[in-house]
C-alpha positions in Angstrom: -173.3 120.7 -91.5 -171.4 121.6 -88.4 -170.5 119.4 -85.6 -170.4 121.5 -83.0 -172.8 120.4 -79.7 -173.6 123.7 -77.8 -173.3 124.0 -74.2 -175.8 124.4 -71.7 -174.3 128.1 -71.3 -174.8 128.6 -75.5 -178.4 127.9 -75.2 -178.9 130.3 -71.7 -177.2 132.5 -74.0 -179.4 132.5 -76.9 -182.7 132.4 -74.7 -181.1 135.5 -73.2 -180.3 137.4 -76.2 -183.6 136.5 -78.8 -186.2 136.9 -75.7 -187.0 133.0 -75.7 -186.4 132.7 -71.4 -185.9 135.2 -68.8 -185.0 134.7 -65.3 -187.4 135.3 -63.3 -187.8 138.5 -61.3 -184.7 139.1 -62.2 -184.4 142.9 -61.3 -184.9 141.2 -58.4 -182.1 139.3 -58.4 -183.6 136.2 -59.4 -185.9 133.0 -58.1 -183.9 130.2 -58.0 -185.3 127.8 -60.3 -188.3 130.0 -61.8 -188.0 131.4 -65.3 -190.3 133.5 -67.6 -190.8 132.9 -71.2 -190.7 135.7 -73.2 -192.9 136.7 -76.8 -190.8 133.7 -78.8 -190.4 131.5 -75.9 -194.3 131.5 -75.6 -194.9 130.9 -79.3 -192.7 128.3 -79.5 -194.3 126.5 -76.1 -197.4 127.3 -77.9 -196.6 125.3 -81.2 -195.1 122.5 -78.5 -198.6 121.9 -76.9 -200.1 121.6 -80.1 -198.0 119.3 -81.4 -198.1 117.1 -78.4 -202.4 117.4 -78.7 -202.4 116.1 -81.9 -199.4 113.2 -81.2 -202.2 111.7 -78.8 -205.1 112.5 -81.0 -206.8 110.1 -83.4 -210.1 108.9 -85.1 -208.9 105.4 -83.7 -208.9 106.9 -79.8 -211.3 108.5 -77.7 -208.8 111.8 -76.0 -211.0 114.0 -73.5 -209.2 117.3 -72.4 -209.3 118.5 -68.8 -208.1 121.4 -66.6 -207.7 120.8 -63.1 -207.4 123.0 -60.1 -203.6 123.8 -59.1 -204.2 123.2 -55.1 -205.9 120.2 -53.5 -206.6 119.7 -50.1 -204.6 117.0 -48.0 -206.8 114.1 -48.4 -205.9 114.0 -51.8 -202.0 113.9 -51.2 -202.6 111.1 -48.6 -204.4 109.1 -50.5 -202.1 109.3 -54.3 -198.4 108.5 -51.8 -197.1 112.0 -52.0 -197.8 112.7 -48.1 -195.7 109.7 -47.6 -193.2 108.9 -50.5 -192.9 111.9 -52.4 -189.3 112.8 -50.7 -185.6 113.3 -51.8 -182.7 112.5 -49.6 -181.5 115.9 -48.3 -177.8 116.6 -46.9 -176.5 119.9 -45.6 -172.9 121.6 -45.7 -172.4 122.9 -42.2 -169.5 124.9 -42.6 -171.3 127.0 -46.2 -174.5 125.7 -45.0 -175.2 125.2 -48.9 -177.9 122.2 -49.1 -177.6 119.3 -51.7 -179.7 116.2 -53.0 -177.4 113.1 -50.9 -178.3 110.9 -54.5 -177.0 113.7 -57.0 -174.1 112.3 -58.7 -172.2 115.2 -58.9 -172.4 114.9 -54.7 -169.3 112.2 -53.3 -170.5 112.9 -48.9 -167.7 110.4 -49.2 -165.2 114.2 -50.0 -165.6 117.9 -49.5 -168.5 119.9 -50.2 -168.4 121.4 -53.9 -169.1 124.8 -53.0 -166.7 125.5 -49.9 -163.8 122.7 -50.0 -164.8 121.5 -46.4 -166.1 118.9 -45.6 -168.8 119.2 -42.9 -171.4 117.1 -43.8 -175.5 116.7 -42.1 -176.6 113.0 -42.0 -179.0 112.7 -45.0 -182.8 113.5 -43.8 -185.8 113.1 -46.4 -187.5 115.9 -47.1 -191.0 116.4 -49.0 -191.4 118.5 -52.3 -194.7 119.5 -52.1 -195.6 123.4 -51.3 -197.8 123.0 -48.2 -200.3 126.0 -47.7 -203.7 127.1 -45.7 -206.6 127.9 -47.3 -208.6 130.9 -45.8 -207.5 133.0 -42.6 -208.4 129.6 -39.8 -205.4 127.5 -39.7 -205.7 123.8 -40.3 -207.3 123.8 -43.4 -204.1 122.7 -45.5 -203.5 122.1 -48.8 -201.0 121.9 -51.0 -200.0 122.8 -54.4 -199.8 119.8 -57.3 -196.5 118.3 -57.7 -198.3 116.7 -60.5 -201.2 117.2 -62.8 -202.6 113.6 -62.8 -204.4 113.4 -59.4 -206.8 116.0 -61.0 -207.6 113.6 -63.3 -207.8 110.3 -61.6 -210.6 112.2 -58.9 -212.3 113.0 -61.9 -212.4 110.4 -63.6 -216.4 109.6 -63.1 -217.3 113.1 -63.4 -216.1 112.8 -67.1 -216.6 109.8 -68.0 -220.5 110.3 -67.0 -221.1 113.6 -68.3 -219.3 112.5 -72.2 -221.1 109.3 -72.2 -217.6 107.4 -73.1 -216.4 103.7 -72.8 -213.5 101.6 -71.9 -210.5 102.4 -73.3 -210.0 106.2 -73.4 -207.8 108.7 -72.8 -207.9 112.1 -70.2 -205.4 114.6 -71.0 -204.6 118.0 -69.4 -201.4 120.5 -69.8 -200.8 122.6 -66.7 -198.5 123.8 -63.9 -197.1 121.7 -61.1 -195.0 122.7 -58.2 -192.2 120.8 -56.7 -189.9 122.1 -54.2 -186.6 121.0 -55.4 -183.5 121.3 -53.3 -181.1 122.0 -55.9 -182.4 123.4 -59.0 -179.9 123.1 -62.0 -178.9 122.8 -65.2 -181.5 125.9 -66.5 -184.9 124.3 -67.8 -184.3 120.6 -66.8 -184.8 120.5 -63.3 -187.3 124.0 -62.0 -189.0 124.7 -58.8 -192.5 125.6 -61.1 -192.9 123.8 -64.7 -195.6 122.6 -67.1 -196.1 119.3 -67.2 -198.1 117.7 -70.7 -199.9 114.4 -69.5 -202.4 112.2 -70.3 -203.6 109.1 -68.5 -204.9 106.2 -70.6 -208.0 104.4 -69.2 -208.4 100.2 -70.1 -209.0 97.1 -68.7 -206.1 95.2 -67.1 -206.3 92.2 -70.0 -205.4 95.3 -72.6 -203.1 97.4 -70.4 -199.8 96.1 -71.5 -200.9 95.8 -75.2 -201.7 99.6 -74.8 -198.5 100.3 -72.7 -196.2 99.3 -75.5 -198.7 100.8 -78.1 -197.7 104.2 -76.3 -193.8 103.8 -75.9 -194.0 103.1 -79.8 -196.6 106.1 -80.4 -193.9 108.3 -77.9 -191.3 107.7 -79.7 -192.4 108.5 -82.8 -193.8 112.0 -82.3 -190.4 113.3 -81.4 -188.8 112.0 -84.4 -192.0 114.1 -85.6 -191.2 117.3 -84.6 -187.5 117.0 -85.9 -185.6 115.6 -82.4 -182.4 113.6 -83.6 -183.3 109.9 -83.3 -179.6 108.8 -82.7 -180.2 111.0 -79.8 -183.9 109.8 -78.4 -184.3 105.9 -76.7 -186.9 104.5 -74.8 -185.0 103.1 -71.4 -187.1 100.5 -68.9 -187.0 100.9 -65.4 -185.0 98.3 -63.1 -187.4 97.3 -60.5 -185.5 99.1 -57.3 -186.5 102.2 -59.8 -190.0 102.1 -59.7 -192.3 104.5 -58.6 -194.5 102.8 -55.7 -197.8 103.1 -58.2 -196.1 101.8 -60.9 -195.6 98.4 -62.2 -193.6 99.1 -65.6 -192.3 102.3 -66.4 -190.2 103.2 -69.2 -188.6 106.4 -69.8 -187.9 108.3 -73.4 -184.6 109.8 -72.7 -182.6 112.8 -74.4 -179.0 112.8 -74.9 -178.3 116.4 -73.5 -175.0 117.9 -73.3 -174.7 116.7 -69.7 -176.0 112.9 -70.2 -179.2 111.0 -71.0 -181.9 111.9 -69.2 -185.7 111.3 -69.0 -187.5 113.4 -70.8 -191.1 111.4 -70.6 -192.1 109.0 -68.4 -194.6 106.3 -69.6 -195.3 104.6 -66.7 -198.5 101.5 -66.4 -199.9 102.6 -63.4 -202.4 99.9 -62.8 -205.8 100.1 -60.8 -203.4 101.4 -57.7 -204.6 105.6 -58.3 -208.4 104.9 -58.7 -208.4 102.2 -55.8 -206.6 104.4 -53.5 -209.6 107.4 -54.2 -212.3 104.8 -53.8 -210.7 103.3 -50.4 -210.2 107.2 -48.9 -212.7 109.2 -50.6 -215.4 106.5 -50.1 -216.7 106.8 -53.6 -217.0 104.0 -55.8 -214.5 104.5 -58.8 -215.3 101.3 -60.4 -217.1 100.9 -64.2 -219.7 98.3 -64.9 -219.2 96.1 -67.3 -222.4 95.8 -69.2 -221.2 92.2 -71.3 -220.2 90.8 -68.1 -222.6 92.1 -65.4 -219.8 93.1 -63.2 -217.9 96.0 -61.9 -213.7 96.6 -62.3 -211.6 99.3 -61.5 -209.7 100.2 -64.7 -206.1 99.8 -65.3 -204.1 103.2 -66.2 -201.4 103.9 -68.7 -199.8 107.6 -68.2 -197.8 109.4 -71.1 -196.1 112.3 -69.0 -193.7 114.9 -70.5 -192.3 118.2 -69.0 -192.8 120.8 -71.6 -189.6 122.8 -70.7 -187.2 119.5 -71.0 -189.3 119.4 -74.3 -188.2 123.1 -75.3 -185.1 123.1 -73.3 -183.8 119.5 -76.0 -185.6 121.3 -79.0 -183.1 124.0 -78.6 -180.3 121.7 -78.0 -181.1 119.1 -81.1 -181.7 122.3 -83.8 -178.5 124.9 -82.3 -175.5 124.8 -85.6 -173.3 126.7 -85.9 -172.2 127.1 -89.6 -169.7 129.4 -92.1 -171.1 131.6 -95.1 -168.9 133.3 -97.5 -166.1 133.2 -94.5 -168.7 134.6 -91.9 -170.0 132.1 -88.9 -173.3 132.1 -88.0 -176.0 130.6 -85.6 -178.9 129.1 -87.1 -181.7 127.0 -84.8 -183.0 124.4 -87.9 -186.2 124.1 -86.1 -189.0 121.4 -87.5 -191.4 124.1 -89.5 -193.9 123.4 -87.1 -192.2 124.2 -83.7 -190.1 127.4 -85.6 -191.9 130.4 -83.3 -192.2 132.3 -86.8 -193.1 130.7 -90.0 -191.6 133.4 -92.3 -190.1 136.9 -92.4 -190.6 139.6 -95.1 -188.0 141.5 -95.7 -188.0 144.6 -98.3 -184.4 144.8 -100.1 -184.6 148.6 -98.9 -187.1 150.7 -96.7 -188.0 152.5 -99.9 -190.0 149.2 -100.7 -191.7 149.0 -97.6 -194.5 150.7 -98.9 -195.2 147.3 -101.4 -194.4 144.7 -98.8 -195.8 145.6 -96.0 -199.5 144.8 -97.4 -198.1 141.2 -98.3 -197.4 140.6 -94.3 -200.3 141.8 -93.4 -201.7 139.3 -95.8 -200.2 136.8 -94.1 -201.0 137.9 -91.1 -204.8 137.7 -91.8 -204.4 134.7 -93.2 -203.2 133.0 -89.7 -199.6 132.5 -90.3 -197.5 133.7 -87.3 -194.8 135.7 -89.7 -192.6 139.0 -89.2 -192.3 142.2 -91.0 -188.2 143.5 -90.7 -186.7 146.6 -92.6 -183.8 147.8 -90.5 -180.4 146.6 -91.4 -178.7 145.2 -93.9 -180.3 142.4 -95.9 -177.4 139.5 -95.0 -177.9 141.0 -91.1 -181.7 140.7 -91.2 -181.4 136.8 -92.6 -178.9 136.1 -89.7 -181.2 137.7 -87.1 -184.0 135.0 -88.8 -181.9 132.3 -88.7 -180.9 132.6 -85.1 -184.8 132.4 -84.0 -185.3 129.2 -86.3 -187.1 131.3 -89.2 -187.6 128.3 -91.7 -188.0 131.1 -94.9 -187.4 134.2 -95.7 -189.3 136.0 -99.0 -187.1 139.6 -100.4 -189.1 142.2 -102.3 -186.7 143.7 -104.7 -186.5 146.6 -107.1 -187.7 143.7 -109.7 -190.5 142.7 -107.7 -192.1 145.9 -109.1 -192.4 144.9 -112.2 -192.6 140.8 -112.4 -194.9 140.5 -108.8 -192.3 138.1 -107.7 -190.3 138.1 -104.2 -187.0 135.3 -103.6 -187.6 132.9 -101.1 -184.5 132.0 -99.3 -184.4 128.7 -97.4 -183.2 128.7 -93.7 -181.3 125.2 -93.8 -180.2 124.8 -97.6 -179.8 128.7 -98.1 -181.1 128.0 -101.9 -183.2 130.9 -103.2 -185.6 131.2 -106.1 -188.4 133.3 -107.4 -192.0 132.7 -106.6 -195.4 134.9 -107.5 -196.3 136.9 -104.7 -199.8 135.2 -105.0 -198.5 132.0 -104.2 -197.1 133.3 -101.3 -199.8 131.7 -98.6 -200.1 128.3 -100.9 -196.3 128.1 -100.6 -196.5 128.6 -96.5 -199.2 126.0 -96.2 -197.7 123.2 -98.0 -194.3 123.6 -95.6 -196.0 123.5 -92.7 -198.0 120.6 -94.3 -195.5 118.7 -95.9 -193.8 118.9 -92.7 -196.1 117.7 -90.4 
């Protein structure tokens, strides 16, 4: 296996090149911090989500699934801290007029500005993330759009937990957009003006919540050793106390070891009562549950489980990117866990002349749910390199033998070991690798 760690530029690259990411409008010249996925991209964002709904799914939980608006009006800002405390220090360049974070590392205010050589440095100002808008044509009526997705589900939290009858301890969950107006977008994926965040918010009592709270860091850390993430390269880091968010406190983050440090890639964060207290005290609704064993009413703890599914993709990428030789030729394989891989198998005919018998075998496939390609152009060693570079875990040949013995050769992404299976064992083989490797 190769060493090699690709670069953030290897994997804009690839992205680039095999229609995973696109900038966006780029004919445009670009947004800043706004990408597109493209046809793989989306199936492999797709096989993400699932993945993450079955990591926090179990006959031992209760999980309801919610979809909340994108804007909200003010009240609701107010009332969560983000009016007030959802800020990042701000300094400017005066001489490029080029605007940085003042807490970015890579940023010494202390030296010259990075981008000109001079330095003209602002004082540092805070300025607030959020995207501020009006709703309708009267002005005052603002709102803004979510920086987050949880606030959706906090001033829902009696509508749901009326209308499905459920108890004390259960979980809300939701995947959606959020919008945060980052001063200096960088480093591709990892840090976007829009992104999707994959978040669930765990309601209990406060005598249970940091029993659950460490039941979560364990159950975090083991679905990304589940989808095939490195473990030498995952951690669970706790939060100093100057680090804490002002709802939170405990926090612990699972961090990724990315080519340009560790870095959070999901924040589990014990919230307490502070989210559904704050609603009741400026909504004027009562938020609390009743206790039926005790006659009286609490306002539940909270335990959140928040990941950004583009840091998700964007450290997929990184962790399964090798670069290997064959037979004196190098080539880039993505060893993707089965179950993230954007296609499960490609069917390849030796020659176009033999299209005509496996062509009905994809479509086989195909009708049978597996998310598989069909690929006849090229050269058989080119076609397994283009597989190999989109993650492709298998690859089944028809041959001029098939004909006669109903057999195709399976060649194995990773390995590279081939061998000779009926062609109607084809969809049994399929299922049991995405099985076994669940």
């Amino acid at each position: 296996m190769s060493s090699y760690r690709p670069t953030l530029d290897d994997i804009v690259a690839l992205c680039k090149r095999r229609g995973f990411v696109f900038q966006s409008a780029e004919i445009y010249g670009g947004l800043n911090g706004v990408y597109d996925f493209g046809p793989l991209g989306t199936l492999i964002k797709n096989n993400i989500r699932d993945a993450w709904k079955k990591s926090i799914s179990s006959p031992d939980t209760t999980m309801l699934f919610l979809e909340g608006a994108i804007l909200a009006p003010e009240a609701v800002w107010k009332a969560s801290g983000h009016i007030d405390n959802f800020n990042d220090p701000m300094i400017d360049c005066t001489n490029c007029k080029k605007r940085f974070r003042a807490d970015d590392p890579d940023i010494d205010i202390n030296g010259p500005c990075p981008h000109c050589g001079k330095k003209a440095w602002t004082q540092a100002r805070q300025f607030n993330m959020m995207f501020k808008t009006e709703l309708g044509a009267v002005a005052g009526h603002d709102a803004y759009l979510r920086p987050e997705t949880a606030q959706s589900i906090f001033i829902n939290f009696k509508n749901v937990m009326s209308s499905n009858r459920v108890k004390i301890p259960f979980g809300i969950a939701q995947i959606g957009k959020s919008f945060r107006n980052e001063i200096t977008p960088k480093q591709f994926l990892f840090r976007v003006r829009e992104f999707e965040q994959m978040e669930m918010e765990w309601f209990c009592t406060a005598e249970s919540s940091h029993q659950f709270f460490d039941y979560w860091c364990a159950s975090r850390l083991a679905f990304y050793q589940s989808i095939g993430l490195t473990p030498d390269r995952i951690r669970l880091r706790s939060h100093e106390k100057d680090e804490l968010s002002h709802y939170s406190c405990k926090t612990s983050d699972v961090e990724y070891e990315y080519p340009f440090g560790w870095k959070e890639l999901e924040g589990i964060a014990h919230r307490g009562d502070f989210d559904l207290k704050q609603h009741s005290i400026h909504s004027g609704k009562d938020l609390s549950v009743f206790d039926e064993e005790t006659q009286t009413s609490y306002t539940p703890n909270v335990v959140e489980c928040s990941v950004g599914t583009g840091r998700l993709f964007l450290a997929i990428l990184f962790d399964a990117y090798h670069i290997d030789t064959i037979d004196g030729e190098e080539r880039t394989v993505l060893k993707l866990h089965p179950s993230i891989a954007p296609v499960k198998a490609a069917f390849l005919p030796l020659s176009k002349k033999l299209s005509e018998y496996m062509r009905p075998i994809y479509s086989a496939m195909v009708q049978a749910g597996f998310s598989v390609e069909f690929d006849e152009s090229g050269s058989i060693g080119k076609r397994y390199r283009r597989q190999d570079e989109i993650g492709t875990p298998v690859c089944f040949t028809f041959d001029f033998e098939s004909i006669n013995d109903n057999c195709v050769t399976v060649r194995d992404r990773d390995t590279l070991k081939q061998e000779r299976i009926k062609i109607e064992n084809i969809a049994k083989y399929l299922f049991e690798m995405l099985c076994i490797n669940r």
